[in-house]
C-alpha positions in Angstrom: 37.3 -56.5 -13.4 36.1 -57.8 -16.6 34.4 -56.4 -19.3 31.1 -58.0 -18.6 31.3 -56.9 -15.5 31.8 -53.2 -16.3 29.4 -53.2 -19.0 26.5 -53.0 -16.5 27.6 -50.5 -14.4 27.1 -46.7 -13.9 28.2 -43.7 -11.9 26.6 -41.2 -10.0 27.3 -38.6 -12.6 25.8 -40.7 -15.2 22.7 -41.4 -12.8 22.1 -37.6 -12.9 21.9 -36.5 -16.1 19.8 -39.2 -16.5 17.8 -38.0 -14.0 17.9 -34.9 -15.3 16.7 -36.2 -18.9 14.4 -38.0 -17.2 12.3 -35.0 -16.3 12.2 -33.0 -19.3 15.3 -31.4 -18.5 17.2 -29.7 -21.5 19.3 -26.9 -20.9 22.3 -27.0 -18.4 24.0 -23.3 -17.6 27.1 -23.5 -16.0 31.4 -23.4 -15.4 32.7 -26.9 -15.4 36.1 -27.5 -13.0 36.7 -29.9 -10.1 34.0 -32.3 -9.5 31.6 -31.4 -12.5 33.5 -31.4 -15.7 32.8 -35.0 -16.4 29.2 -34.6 -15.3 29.0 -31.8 -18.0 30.1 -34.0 -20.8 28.1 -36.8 -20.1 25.1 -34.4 -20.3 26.2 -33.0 -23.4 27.0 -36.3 -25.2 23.2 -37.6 -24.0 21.4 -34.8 -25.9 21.0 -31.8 -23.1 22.7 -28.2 -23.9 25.9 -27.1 -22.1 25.9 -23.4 -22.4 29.2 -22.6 -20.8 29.4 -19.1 -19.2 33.0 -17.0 -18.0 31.1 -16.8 -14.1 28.6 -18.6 -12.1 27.0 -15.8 -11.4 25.9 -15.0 -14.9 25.3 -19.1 -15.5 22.7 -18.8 -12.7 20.9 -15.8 -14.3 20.5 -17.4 -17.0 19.1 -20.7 -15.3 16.9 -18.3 -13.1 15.8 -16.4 -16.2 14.7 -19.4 -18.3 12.5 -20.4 -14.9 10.6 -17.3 -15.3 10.1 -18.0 -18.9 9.2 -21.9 -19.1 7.8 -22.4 -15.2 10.4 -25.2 -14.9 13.8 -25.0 -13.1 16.6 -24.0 -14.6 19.8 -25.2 -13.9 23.1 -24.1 -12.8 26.1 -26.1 -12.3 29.0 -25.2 -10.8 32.2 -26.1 -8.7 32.7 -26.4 -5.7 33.2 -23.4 -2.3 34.3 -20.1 -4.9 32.1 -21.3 -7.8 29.1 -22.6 -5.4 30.0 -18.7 -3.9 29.5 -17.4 -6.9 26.3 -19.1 -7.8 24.6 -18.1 -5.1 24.3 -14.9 -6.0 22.3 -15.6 -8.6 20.6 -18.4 -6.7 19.6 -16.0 -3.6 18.5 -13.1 -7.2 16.0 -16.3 -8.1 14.6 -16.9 -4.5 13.9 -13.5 -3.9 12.6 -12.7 -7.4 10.2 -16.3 -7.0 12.1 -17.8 -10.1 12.5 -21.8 -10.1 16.2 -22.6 -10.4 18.6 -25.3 -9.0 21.8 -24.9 -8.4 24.1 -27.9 -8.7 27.6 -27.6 -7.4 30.5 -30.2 -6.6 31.5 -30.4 -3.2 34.8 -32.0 -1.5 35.0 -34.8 0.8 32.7 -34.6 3.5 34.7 -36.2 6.1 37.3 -33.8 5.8 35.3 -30.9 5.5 32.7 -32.2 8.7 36.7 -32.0 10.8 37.7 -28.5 9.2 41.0 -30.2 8.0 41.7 -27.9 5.7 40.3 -29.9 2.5 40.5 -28.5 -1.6 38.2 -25.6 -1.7 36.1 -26.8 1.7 33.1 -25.6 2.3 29.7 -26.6 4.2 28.1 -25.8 1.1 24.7 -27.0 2.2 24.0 -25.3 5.2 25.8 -22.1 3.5 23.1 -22.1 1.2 20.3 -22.5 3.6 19.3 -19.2 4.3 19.1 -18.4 1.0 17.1 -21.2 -1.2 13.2 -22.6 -0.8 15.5 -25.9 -0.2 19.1 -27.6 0.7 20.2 -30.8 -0.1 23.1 -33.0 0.0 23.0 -36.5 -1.8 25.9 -38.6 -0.4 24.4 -42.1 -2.3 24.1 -42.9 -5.7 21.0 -44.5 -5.1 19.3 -40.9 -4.1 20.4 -39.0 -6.2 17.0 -39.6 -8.3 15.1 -38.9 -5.3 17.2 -36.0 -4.6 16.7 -33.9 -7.5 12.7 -34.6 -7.7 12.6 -33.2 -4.3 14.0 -29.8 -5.6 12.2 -29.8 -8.7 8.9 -30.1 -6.6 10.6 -27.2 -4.0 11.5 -25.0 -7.0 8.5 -25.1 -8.9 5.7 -25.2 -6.0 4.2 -22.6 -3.8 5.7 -19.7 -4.5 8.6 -20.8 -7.0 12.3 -20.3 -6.0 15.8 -21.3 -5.8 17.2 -24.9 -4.6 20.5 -26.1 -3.7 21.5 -29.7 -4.9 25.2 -31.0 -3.3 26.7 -33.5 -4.7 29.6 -34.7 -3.2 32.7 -35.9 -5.2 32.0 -38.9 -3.5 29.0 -39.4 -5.2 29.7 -38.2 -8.8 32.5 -41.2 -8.6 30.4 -44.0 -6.8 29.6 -46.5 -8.8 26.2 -49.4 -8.6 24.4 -51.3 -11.2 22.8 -49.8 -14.2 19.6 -51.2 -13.7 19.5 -50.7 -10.5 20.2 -47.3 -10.8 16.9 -47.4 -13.8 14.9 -47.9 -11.2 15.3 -45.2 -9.1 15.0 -42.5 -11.1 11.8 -40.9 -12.1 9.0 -38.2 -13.3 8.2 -35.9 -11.2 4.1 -36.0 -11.2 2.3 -32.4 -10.9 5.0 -30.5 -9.0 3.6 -27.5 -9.1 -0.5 -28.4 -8.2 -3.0 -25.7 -8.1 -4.1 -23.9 -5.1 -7.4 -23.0 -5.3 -9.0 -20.0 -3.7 -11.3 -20.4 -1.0 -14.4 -19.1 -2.4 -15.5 -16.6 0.2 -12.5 -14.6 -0.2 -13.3 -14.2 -3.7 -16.9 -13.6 -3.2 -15.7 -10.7 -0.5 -13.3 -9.4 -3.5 -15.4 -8.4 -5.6 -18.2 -7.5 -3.5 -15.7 -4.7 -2.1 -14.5 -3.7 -6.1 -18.6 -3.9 -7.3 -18.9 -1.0 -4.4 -15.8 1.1 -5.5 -15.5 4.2 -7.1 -11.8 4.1 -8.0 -10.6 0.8 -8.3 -7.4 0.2 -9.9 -5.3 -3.3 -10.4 -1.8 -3.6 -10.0 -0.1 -6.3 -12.4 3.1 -8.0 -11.0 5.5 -10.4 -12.3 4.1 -13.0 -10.4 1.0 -12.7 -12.6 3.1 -12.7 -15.6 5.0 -15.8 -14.4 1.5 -17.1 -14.3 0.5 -17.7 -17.5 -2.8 -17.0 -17.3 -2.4 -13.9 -19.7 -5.9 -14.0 -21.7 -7.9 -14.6 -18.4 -6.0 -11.4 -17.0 -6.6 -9.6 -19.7 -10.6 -11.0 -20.0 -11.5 -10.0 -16.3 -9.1 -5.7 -16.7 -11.7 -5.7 -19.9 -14.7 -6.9 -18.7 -14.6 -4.8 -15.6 -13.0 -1.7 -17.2 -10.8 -1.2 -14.6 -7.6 0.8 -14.7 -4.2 -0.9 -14.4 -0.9 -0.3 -14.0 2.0 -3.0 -14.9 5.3 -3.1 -12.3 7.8 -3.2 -14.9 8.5 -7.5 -15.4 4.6 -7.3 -15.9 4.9 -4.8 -18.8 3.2 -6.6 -21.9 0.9 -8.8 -20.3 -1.7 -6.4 -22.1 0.5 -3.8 -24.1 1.5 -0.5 -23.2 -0.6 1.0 -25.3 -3.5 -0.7 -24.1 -6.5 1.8 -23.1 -7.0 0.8 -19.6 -3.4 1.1 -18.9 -2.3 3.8 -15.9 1.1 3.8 -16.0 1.2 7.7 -17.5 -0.5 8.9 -15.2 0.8 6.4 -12.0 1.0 8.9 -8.8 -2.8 10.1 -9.5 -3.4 6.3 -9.8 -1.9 5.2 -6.6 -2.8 7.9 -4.7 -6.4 8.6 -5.5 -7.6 4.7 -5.9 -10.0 3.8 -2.9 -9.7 0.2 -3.7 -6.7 -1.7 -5.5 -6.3 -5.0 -6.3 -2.5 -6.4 -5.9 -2.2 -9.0 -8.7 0.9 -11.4 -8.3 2.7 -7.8 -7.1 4.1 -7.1 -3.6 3.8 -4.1 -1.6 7.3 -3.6 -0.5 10.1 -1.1 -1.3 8.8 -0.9 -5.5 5.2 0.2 -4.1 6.6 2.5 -0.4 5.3 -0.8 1.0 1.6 1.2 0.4 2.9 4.7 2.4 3.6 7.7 1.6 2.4 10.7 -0.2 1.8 8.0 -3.5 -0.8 6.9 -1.2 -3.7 6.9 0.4 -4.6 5.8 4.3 -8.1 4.9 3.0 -7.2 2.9 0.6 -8.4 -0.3 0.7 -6.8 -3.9 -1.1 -7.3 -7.0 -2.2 -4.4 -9.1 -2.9 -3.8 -12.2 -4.9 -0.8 -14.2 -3.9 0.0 -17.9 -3.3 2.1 -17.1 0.0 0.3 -17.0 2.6 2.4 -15.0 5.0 2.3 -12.3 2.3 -0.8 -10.8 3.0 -0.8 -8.1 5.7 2.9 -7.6 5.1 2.9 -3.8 5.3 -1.1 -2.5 4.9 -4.1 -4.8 5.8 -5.6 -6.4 3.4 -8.9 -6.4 3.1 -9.7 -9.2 1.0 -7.3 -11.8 0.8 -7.2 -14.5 -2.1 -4.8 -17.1 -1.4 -4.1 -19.2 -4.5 -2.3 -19.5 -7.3 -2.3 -16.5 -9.7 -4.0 -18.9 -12.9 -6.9 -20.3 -10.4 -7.9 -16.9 -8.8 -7.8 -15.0 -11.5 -10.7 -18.0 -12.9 -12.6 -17.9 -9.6 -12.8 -14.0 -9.9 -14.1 -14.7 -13.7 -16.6 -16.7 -13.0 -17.3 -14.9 -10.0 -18.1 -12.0 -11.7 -21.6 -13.1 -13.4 -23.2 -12.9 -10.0 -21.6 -10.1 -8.5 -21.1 -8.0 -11.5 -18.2 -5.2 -11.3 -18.0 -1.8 -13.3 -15.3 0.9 -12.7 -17.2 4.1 -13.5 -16.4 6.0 -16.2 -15.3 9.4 -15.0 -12.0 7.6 -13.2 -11.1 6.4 -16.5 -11.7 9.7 -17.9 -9.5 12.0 -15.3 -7.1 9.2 -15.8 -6.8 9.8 -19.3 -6.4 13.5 -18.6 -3.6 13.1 -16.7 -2.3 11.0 -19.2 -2.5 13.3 -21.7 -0.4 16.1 -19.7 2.3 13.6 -19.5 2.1 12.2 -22.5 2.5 15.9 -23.7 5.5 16.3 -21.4 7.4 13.2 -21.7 6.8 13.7 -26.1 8.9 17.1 -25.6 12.1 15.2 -24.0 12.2 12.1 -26.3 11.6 15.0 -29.0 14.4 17.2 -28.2 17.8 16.9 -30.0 21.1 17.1 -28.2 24.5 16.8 -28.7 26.4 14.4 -26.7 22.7 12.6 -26.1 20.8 12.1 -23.6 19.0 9.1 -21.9 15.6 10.3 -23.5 16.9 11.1 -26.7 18.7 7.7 -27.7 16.0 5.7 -25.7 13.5 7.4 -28.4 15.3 6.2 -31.1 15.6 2.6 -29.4 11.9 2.4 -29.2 11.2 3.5 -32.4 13.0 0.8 -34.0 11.3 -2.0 -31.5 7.6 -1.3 -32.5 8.5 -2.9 -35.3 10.4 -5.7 -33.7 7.5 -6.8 -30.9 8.7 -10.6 -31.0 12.0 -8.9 -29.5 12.9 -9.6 -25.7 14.3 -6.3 -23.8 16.9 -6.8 -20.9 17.4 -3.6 -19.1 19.4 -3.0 -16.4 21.3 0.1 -14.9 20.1 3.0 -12.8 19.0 5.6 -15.1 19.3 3.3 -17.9 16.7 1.4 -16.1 14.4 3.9 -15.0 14.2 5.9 -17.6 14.1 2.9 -20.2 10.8 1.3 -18.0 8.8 4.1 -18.8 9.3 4.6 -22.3 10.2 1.6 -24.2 7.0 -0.1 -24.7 6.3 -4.0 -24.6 3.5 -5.6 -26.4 3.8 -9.6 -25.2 4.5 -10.8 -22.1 7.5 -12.2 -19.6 9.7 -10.2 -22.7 10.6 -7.3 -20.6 13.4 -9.2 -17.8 15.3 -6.8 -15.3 16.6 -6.0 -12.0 13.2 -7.1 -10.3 12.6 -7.1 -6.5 16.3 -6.6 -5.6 17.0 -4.1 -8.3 20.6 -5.6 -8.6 23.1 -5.2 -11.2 24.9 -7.4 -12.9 21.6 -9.8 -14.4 22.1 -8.4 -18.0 24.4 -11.1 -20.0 22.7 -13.6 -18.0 19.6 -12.8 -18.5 20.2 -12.0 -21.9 21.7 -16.0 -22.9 18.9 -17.6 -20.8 16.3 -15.1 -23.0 17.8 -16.1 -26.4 18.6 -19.9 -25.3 15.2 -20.6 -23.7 13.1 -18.7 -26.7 15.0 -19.2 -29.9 13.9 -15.0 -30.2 16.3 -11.7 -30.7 17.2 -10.4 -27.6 17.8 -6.8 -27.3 19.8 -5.8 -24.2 20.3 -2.0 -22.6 22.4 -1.5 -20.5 23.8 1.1 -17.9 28.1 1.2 -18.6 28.3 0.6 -14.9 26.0 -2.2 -14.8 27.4 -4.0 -18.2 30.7 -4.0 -16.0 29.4 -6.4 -14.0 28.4 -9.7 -16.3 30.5 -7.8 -19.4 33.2 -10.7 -20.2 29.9 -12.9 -21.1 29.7 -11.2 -24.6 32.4 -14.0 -25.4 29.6 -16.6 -24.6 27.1 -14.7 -26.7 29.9 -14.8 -29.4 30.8 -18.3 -28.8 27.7 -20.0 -29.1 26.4 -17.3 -32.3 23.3 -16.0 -30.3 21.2 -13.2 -31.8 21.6 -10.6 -28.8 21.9 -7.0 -29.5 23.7 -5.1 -26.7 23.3 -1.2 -26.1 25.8 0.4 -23.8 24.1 3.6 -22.7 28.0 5.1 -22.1 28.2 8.2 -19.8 31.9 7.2 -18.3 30.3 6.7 -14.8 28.2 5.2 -12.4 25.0 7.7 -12.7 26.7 10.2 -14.2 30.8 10.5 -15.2 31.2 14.0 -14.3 32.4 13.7 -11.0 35.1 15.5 -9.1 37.7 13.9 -6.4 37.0 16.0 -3.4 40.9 15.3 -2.1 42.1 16.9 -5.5 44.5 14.3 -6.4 44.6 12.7 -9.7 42.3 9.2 -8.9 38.8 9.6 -10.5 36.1 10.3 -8.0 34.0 6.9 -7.2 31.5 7.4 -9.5 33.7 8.4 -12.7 34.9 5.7 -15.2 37.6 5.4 -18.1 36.6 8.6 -20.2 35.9 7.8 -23.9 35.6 4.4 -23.5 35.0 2.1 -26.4 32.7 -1.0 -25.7 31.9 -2.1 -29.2 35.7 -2.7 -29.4 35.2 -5.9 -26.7 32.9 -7.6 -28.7 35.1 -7.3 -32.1 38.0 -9.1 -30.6 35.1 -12.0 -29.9 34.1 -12.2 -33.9 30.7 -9.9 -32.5 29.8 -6.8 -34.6 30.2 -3.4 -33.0 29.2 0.3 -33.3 29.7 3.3 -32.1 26.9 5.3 -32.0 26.7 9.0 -31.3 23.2 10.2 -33.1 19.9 8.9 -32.7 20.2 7.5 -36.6 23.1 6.1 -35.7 21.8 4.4 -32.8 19.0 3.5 -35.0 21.0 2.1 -38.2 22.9 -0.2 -36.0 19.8 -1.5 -33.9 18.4 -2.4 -37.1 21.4 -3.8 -38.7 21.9 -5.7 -35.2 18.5 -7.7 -35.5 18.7 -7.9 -39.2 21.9 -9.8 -38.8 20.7 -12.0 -36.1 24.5 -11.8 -35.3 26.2 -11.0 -31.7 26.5 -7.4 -31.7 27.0 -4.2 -29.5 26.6 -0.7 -29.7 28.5 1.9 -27.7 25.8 4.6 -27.0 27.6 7.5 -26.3 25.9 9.7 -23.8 26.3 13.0 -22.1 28.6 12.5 -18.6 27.0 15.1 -16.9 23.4 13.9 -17.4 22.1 11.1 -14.7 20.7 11.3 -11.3 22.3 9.6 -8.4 21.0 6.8 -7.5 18.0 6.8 -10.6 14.8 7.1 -9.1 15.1 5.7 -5.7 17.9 8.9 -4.7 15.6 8.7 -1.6 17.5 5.5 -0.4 20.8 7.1 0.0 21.6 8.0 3.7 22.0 12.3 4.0 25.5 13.4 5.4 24.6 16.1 8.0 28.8 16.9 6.8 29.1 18.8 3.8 32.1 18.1 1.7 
């Protein structure tokens, strides 16, 4: 062919990234390999990051993570069968936790695959991902592969927002048609995530039911945070002076230390409020799906979601608003200069009281010294250093790393608080922590259980590689929950739950060019936070805590199954 001939042509892995440019696109997280490592370096040389990770797994946090931050998908590439395996993890995390991501993976040749013939890493990737994703595609022409990837920005982004699967077949990466041919079939997606307005009875009926109550309390969830619609949140908690309490990814939407805020005082909250208003929250496993003793049979609610098939899920709800979070929370604005709303003041007041007991209780642990520290302790001194550093984002993930850290490390902005979320799983923090610093140009402070740093750990060289400002805190108690666990057989393997004793993290992240500590004091933990941020350099700082302190399991102990056999 001659060079006139070739100088016209393209390929479908230069039709996506154009694609991908094409709709704002900037940012591709990923592990390049067989099909894709072409497809990588075509993206990079035409402008859009490659940040390349050590795992799919923590490539697609950190697609799913930017999603939550930006409201536009981010995207994971990866292999094909093991990576796509991989991937999916995160991709199923993003589904579940209503993130937009899309994960792109390579994928062998179909017509051996479709006869099982025993093909280089075969997989049905597509219909493996089904069960998992909003959406599952598989582009096997050049020509759709514009069409292809508007169709999962529009699934990712709409409705309630979640993961999508994009195949794309070595067959396509490699096929080849006419450049301008190609032009004209890629495009902008228009509006792909259009409001859905309330219908305004069901707002009407809202707040006719809160103007009547005598406890009403609102429960902010990371769906409202995903939002956006932060000052009109804040505007209607402030005009109607009701309580709130934030479910931990909603932390910051209005700060911690905000007035109206219940979450010191959250089991006289839940349990006493006649009428509560689920904003962008669930009521599954993080809320006893409404039951309980945290609750009350009388209680009535009002929730705000944009699924549908949400509402009645585990209580009735009284007043339904189906809608988008930004567009109900308007309708209940405006709504409110006919049908005025006023939480009375003496629920705010015994609110407050309760508060104050707690506040009083929880002081005295974050106050009292130890030696080896404890989780309150060296989360005191953590917190102390970030009220000063309120442009920071927090990662958090662990058991009581997690559940302790949620309740007393404050946040002041929101969507800067990013853990575990509806699947409380491990293994989101170096993910999460890249997407943060990536997508927001911000420090990024990440604390971290040892046991669930174990599971994304290797991506400190990533951090190192590409020089981001993330400061990592190992909270290091040799164990899963706790590292004072005995082997009930007596021989000399460490029970389940016990790690490497004496372990030195910060000693990774040197052999990477990152900065580490070992810290053993609360001023030590606090001189190297500081020096961490001040640096803006990759750093990580071994927190050495007491094995014996931890509770199985965190907070949620209640989970495990009870062995009537007693060992």
């Amino acid at each position: 062919m001659s060079t006139d001939q070739t100088q016209n042509l393209t390929d479908g892995m230069h039709i996506i990234v154009d694609a991908l440019k094409k709709n704002g696109i900037d940012t591709i997280y990923g592990v390049v390999g067989i099909p894709v490592t072409d497809m990588a370096r075509h993206a990079q040389a035409e402008g859009i990051r490659y940040i390349g990770f050590r795992h799919e797994q923590s490539a697609g946090n950190a697609a799913a993570i930017s999603g939550y931050l930006t409201q536009k998908p981010g995207i994971c590439l990866t292999v094909s069968a093991p990576g796509f395996l991989n991937g999916m993890v995160a991709l199923a995390n993003a589904t579940t936790n209503g993130f937009p991501m899309i994960q792109i993976s390579g994928s062998s040749d179909r017509a051996i695959i479709d006869l099982q013939q025993g093909d280089y890493e075969e997989l049905d990737q597509m219909n493996t991902a089904k069960p998992f994703v909003k959406a599952s595609y598989r582009v096997n022409k050049p020509e759709d592969l514009g069409i292809a990837l508007a169709r999962a920005i529009r699934a990712s982004v709409s409705g309630r927002p979640g993961g999508v699967y994009l195949d794309l077949t070595t067959e396509v990466l490699a096929a080849v048609m006419d450049k301008d041919e190609a032009d004209k079939t890629i495009f902008t997606v228009e509006d792909p995530a259009p409001r859905q307005l309330p219908a305004p009875e069901s707002v009407d009926k809202a707040l006719k039911l809160l103007a009547a109550a005598k406890r009403p309390l609102i429960i902010l969830g990371k769906g409202a945070a995903y939002a956006q619609a932060d000052e009109s949140i804040r505007q209607f908690i402030e005009t109607t002076g009701i309580p709130y309490l934030p479910m931990s990814m909603a932390k910051g939407l209005l700060p911690d230390d905000h007035p109206q805020s219940a979450a010191a005082a959250r089991s006289h909250a839940l349990s006493n409020a006649d009428v509560v208003v689920l904003m962008g929250a669930r009521l599954n496993w993080l809320l006893d799906h409404g039951k309980g003793k945290h609750w009350s049979t009388e209680t009535q609610f009002i929730q705000l979601d944009i699924e549908p098939t949400e509402i009645d899920s585990n209580r009735p709800i009284a007043a339904p608003i189906v809608g988008d979070i930004y567009s109900s929370i308007e309708a209940l604005l405006a709504g409110l200069k006919s049908t005025p709303v006023k939480s009375p003041n003496d629920w705010m007041a015994g609110i407050d009281d309760i508060k104050k007991v707690n506040s009083e209780k929880m002081a005295a642990k974050l106050n009292t010294d130890t030696s080896p520290l404890n989780y309150f302790n060296a989360l005191r001194a953590i917190r102390d250093v970030l009220v000063d550093h309120k442009d920071v984002y927090v990662v958090n993930e662990g058991a009581n790393t997690l559940d302790n850290g949620r309740n007393i490390i404050d946040m002041y902005k929101p969507r800067q608080r990013l853990d575990c979320g509806t699947w409380g799983v491990m293994g989101i923090g170096m993910g999460y922590a890249v997407g943060a610093a990536v997508t927001s140009g911000k420090p990024v402070v990440a604390i971290e259980g040892d046991s669930a740093f174990g599971f994304s750990g290797m991506e400190i060289e990533t951090i190192c590689r590409y020089k981001l400002p993330v400061t990592i805190l190992i909270f290091n108690n040799g164990g899963i929950y706790r590292g004072d666990g005995v082997n009930l057989h007596g021989d000399s393997d460490p029970c389940p739950t016990v790690f490497m004793k004496g372990a030195r993290y910060d000693k990774m992240i040197e052999a990477f060019g990152g900065i580490g500590y070992n810290a053993t004091t609360p001023d030590e933990i606090q001189q190297a936070l500081k020096a961490g941020l001040t640096s803006g350099q990759p750093t990580l700082i071994n927190v050495v805590i007491d094995p014996a302190v931890g509770t199985e399991s965190g907070h949620i102990g209640n989970l495990n199954p009870k062995s009537v056999v007693k060992n």
